[in-house]
C-alpha positions in Angstrom: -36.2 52.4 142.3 -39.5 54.4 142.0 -42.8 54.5 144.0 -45.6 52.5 141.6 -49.1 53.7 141.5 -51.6 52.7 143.9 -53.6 50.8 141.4 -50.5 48.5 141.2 -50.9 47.0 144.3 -52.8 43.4 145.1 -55.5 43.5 147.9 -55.1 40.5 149.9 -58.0 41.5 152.4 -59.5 44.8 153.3 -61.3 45.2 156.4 -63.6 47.6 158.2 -64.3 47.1 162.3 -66.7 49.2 164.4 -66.4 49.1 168.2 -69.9 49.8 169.3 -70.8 52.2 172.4 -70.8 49.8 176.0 -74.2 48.6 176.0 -75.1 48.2 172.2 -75.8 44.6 171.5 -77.3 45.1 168.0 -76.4 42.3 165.6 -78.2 40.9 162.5 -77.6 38.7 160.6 -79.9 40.1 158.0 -76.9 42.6 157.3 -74.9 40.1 155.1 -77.7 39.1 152.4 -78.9 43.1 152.8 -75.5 44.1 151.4 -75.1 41.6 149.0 -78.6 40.9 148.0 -77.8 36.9 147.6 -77.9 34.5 150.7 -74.6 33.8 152.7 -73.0 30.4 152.2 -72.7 29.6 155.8 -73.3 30.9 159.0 -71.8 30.1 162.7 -72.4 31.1 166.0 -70.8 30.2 169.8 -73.2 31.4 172.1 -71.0 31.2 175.1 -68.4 33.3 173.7 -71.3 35.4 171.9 -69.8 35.3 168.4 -70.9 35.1 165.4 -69.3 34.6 161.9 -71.4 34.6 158.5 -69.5 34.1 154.8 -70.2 33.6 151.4 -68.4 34.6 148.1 -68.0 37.8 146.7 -67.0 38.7 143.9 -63.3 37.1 143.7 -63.0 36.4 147.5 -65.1 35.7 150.1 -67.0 38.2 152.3 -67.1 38.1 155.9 -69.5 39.3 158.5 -67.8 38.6 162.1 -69.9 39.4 165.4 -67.7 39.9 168.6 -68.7 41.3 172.0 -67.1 44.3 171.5 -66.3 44.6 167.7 -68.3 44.1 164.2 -66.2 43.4 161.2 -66.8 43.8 157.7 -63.6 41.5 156.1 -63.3 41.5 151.6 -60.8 38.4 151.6 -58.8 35.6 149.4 -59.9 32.3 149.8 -58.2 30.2 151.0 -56.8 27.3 148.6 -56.4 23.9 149.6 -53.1 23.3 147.9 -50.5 24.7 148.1 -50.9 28.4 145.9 -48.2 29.2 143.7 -49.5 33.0 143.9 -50.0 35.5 146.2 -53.9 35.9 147.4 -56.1 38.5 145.9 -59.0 39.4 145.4 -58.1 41.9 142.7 -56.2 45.0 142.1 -56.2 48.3 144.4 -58.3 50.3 142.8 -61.0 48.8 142.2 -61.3 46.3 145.8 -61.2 49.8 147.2 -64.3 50.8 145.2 -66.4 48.0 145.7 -65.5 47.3 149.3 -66.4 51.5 150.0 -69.7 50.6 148.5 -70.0 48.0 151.3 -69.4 50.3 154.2 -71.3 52.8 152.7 -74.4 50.9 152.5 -74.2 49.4 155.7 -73.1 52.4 157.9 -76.5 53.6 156.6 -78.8 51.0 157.8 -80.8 52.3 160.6 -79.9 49.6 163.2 -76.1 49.5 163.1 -75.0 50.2 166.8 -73.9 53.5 167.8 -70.0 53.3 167.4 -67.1 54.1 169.9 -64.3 53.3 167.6 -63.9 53.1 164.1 -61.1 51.1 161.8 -59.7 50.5 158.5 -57.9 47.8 157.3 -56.0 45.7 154.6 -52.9 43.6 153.3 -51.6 44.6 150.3 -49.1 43.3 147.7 -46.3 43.8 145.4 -44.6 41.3 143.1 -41.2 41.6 142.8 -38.4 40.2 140.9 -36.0 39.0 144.1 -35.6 40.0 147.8 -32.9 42.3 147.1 -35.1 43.6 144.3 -38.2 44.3 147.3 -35.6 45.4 150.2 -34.8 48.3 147.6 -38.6 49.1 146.7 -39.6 49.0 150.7 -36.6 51.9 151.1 -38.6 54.0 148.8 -41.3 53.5 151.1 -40.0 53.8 154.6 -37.0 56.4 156.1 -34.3 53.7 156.6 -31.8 52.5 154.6 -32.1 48.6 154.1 -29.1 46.6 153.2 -30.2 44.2 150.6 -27.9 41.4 151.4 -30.0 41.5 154.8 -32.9 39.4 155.9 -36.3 39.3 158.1 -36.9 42.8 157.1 -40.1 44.0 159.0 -40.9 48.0 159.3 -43.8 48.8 161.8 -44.7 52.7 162.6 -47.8 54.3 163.8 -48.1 58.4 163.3 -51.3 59.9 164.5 -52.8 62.7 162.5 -55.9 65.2 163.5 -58.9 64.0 161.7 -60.2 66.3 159.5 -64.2 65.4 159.8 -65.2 67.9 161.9 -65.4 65.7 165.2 -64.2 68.0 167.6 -60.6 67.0 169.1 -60.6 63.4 167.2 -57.3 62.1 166.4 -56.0 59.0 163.6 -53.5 56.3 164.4 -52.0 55.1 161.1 -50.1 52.2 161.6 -48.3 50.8 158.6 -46.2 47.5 158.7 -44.0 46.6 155.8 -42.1 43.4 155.0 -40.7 41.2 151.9 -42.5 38.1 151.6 -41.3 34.8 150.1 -43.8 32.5 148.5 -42.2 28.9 148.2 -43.3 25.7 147.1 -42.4 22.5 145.6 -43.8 20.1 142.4 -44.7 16.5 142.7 -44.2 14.9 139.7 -45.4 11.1 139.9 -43.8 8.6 136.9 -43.3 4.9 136.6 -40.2 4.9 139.5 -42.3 7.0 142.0 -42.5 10.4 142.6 -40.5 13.0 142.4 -40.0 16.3 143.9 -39.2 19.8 142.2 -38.5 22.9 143.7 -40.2 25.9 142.3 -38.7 29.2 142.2 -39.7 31.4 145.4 -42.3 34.3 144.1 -41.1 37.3 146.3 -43.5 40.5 146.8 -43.5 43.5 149.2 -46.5 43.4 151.7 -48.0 46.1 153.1 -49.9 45.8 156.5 -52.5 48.6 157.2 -54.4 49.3 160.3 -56.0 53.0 160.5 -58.3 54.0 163.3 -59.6 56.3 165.7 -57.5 56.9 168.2 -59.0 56.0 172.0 -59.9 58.8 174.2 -60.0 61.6 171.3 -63.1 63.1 169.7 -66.9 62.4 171.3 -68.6 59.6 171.6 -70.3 57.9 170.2 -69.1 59.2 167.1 -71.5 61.6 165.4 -73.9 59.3 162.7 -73.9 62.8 160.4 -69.5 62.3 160.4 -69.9 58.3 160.7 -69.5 57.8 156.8 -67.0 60.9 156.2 -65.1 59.4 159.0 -65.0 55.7 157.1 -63.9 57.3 153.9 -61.3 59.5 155.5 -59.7 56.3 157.2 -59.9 54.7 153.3 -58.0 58.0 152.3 -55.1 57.7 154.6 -55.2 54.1 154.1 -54.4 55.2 150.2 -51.8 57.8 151.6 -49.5 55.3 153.2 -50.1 52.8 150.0 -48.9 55.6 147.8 -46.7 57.7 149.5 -45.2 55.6 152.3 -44.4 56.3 155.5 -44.0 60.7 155.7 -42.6 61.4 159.4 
């Protein structure tokens, strides 16, 4: 069974996190309507644990602006359904999520008042469709270097390779952590009629899922990272992020 194109994969959610520089406390919550250019839905904050969470929707999902202490997230992610969903959650195909969510970063890793930055990470969940379990156990085996018996079950594959970055930052190195798995989407049909109701199974919808968590790795390059590399750096994490999704996992 053959690799499939990148642009064949679901995004689920796609993330980007900075880790500011100890010290930098900078956090607006202009940011989300100077991205989007509309006004976020709603807005939260917890003083005492000094967080802060601000969301509205985005083109097919909803976009997140999440405050920590010590981390700022940017999260492009399906809403969440109140019934039960008898698909996987997207917010649209590969190719294009990537696109509009690099258009995010970009514009916000060039405001003057984003924090000096520490750390720097990519992520997203991503999905296949696929016909059975049997049918995914055989597709993830394209993807990672292990066999996987097809009769077996609770398959989950987790590696992280490092890599040298190649932005220029002196001595900085990549963790690329990539964790894959067959998921099973189940769910059952109430159908209501004069003698009550009654309950229908539907078939499970299976699909590969793809975990992706690509970062600088701690104690490696200068800090904080170099504003001049700070977008190559984001786009290069994008990149290997791409790698994994189209390649798999090369040891």
């Amino acid at each position: 069974m053959a690799k499939f194109s990148p642009e064949e994969w679901q995004v689920e959610q796609i993330r980007l996190t900075i880790f500011p520089e100890v010290g930098e406390t900078q956090r607006n919550a202009g940011w989300w309507e100077a991205i989007t250019e509309e006004a976020p839905e709603e807005s939260t904050s917890n003083p005492k644990k000094g967080t802060s969470v601000i969301h509205g929707p985005f083109r097919e999902g909803k976009l997140i602006l999440n405050f920590a202490l010590d981390r700022i997230d940017w999260i492009f992610a399906a809403p969440m359904d109140e019934e039960p969903s008898k698909e996987f959650p997207t917010v649209g195909a590969f190719r294009e999520v990537f696109e509009a969510f690099a258009e995010i970063g970009d514009k916000w890793l060039a405001l003057s008042d984003v924090p000096e930055i520490n750390r720097m990470a990519f992520g997203a969940v991503l999905t296949h469709r696929e016909e059975n379990r049997a049918a995914a156990y055989a597709r993830v085996s394209e993807y990672v270097p292990i066999r996987i018996n097809p009769e077996s079950s609770d398959l989950i594959y987790q590696i992280n390779l490092a890599s040298d970055s190649q932005t220029g930052i002196e001595g900085l190195k990549l963790n690329r952590l990539s964790k894959w798995s067959a998921a099973a989407l189940r769910s059952l049909e109430l159908t209501l009629g004069g003698g009550g109701g009654m309950r229908t199974r539907v078939p499970e919808l299976v699909a590969i899922r793809l975990e992706l968590d690509v970062n600088t790795l701690p104690g490696t390059g200068v800090t904080p990272l170099p504003r001049a590399q700070i977008l190559g750096l984001f786009h290069e994490l994008m990149s290997e992020g791409e790698r994994i999704a189209t390649e798999g996992v090369v040891v």
